[in-house]
C-alpha positions in Angstrom: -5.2 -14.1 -17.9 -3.5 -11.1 -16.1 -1.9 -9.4 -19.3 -4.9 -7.3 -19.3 -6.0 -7.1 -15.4 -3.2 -5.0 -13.6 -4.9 -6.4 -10.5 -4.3 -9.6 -11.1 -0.7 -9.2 -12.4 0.3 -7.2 -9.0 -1.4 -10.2 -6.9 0.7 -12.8 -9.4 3.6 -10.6 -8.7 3.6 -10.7 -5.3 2.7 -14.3 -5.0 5.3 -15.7 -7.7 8.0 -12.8 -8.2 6.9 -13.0 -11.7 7.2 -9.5 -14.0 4.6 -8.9 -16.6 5.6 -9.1 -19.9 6.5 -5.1 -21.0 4.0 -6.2 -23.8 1.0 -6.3 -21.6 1.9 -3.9 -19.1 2.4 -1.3 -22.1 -1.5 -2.4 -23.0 -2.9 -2.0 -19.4 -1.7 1.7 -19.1 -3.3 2.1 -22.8 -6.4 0.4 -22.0 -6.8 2.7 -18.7 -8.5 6.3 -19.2 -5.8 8.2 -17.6 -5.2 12.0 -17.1 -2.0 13.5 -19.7 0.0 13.7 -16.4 -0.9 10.3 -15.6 -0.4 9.0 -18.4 3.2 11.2 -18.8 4.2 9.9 -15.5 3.4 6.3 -15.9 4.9 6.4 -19.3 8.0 7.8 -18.0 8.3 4.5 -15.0 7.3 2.3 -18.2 10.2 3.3 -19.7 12.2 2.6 -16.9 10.3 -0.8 -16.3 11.4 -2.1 -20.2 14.5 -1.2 -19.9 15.3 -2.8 -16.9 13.1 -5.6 -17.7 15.2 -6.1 -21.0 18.3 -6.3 -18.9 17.2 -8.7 -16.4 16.4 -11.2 -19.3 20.1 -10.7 -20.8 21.3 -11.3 -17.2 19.0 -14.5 -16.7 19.5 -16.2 -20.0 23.4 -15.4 -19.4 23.3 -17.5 -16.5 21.4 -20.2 -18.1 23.4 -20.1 -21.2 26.5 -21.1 -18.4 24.3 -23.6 -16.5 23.0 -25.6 -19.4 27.1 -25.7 -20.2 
């Protein structure tokens, strides 16, 4: 299951074009023993990542929405 391996999530990534869940990618940075500045700085892209991540699903389901008619 890759929600908790960010290896396996990066090869699923590249191989389907899939996004991980913010969920999950939220718990592989917590589950990681990072540095503060690490941590800030991945927090900070995470951040970034939801948000973006959030508006790709309005997007998507907007087009759906209109395909399914």
């Amino acid at each position: 299951m890759y929600h908790y391996d960010p290896k396996t999530a990066l090869e699923e990534l590249t191989e389907d074009a899939t996004l991980p869940n913010p969920v999950h990618v939220r718990d592989m940075i917590l589950r990681q023993r990072l540095s503060a500045d690490k941590s800030l700085e991945l927090n900070r892209l995470f951040v970034e990542y939801q948000k973006f991540f959030g508006e790709a699903q309005k997007l998507g389901k907007e087009i759906l929405k209109q395909l399914a008619g």
